[in-house]
C-alpha positions, 0 to 999 in steps of 0.5 A: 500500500502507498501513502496519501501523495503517491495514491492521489498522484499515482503509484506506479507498479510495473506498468500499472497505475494505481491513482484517484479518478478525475472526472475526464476519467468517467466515460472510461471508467463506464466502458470497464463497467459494461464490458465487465458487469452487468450492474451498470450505472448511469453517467451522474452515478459516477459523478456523484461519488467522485464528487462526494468521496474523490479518495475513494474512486480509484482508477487502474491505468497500464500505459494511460488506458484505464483498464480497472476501478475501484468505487466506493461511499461512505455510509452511517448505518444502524445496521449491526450487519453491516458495520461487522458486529453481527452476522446472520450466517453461521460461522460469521460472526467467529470469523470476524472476532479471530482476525480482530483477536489478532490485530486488534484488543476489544474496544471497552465502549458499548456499541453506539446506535450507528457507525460510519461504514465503507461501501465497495459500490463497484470494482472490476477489471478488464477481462484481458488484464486479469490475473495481474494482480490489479483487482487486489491493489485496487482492493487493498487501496480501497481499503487504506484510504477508507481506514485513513482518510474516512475513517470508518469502522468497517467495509462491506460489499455485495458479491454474487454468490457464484463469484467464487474467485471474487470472494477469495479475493476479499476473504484474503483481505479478511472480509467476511460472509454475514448475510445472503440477499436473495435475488438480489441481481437483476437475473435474480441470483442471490448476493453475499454480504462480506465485511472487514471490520476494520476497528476493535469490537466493542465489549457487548458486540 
């Protein structure tokens, strides 16, 4: 992971480049969205994000064609789910306490009503420059940037439940599975919910 400069001026790897959306980017961004999912969104969508959260509209560049992104919101949610204190999967709730037991001591404060919480909207990559590791930086910068610069308590996203090599991605990044949407897509296939709890649980979580 980088620092504050080089992810807004652009952290070089190779021939990738990770770095914040401009605006100019949009249209580009849109075309890796189409051609990689099928949840699509419209123009002022982007905007708005981009608008409200810069840090956390990521772009991946290989000799300045964007082939990657990485957009995320912030949130204040009540939902215990979401902010990584519940889970309504069996097994969840286990996982999320091992990896905090190892990197984090309990928080001795009661649970407050709501918590600010990232949400990973959308990332893809161009079909022709997977397997480079491009989703896993634009994930791991996603990450340092709502743990630094948003400051929020946890991260969640929605993935589909046949996305197997999706979820092994976030699960090696510490997400969990806590909830199953049902029919969640447009085809009608059921979602997961995963979280990364990113601060220590509080004594009555």
């Amino acid at each position: 992971m980088v620092d504050q400069d080089s992810a807004e001026n652009g952290e070089e790897k190779g021939d990738v480049v990770i770095r914040r959306a401009r605006e100019e980017d949009i249209p580009y961004v849109m075309e890796v969205n189409v051609r990689s999912l099928p949840e699509n969104y419209w123009y002022g969508f982007y905007k708005y994000i981009l608008e409200r959260w810069p840090e956390a509209f990521l772009v991946a560049e290989v000799k300045g064609r964007i082939v990657g992104y990485a957009m995320s919101r912030v949130e204040t949610v009540a939902d215990p789910v979401l902010r990584g204190l519940q889970s309504e999967l069996e097994g969840g709730m286990e996982a999320i306490k091992a990896r905090l037991s190892r990197l984090l001591q309990p928080l001795h404060i009661k649970t407050a009503d709501v918590g600010r919480v990232g949400h990973l909207v959308s990332i893809a990559v161009l079909e022709e420059y997977r397997g480079r590791g491009i989703g896993s930086r634009l994930l791991g910068e996603t990450i340092r940037v709502m743990k630094e610069v948003y400051n929020v308590e946890s991260i969640y996203l929605e993935v589909r439940v046949s996305n197997l090599v999706a979820m092994r991605l976030y699960e090696k990044y510490g997400f969990v599975k806590v909830r199953r949407i049902r029919g969640y897509y447009m085809d009608g296939e059921d979602a997961y919910v995963m979280v990364l709890r990113l601060k220590p649980l509080p004594v009555d979580a």
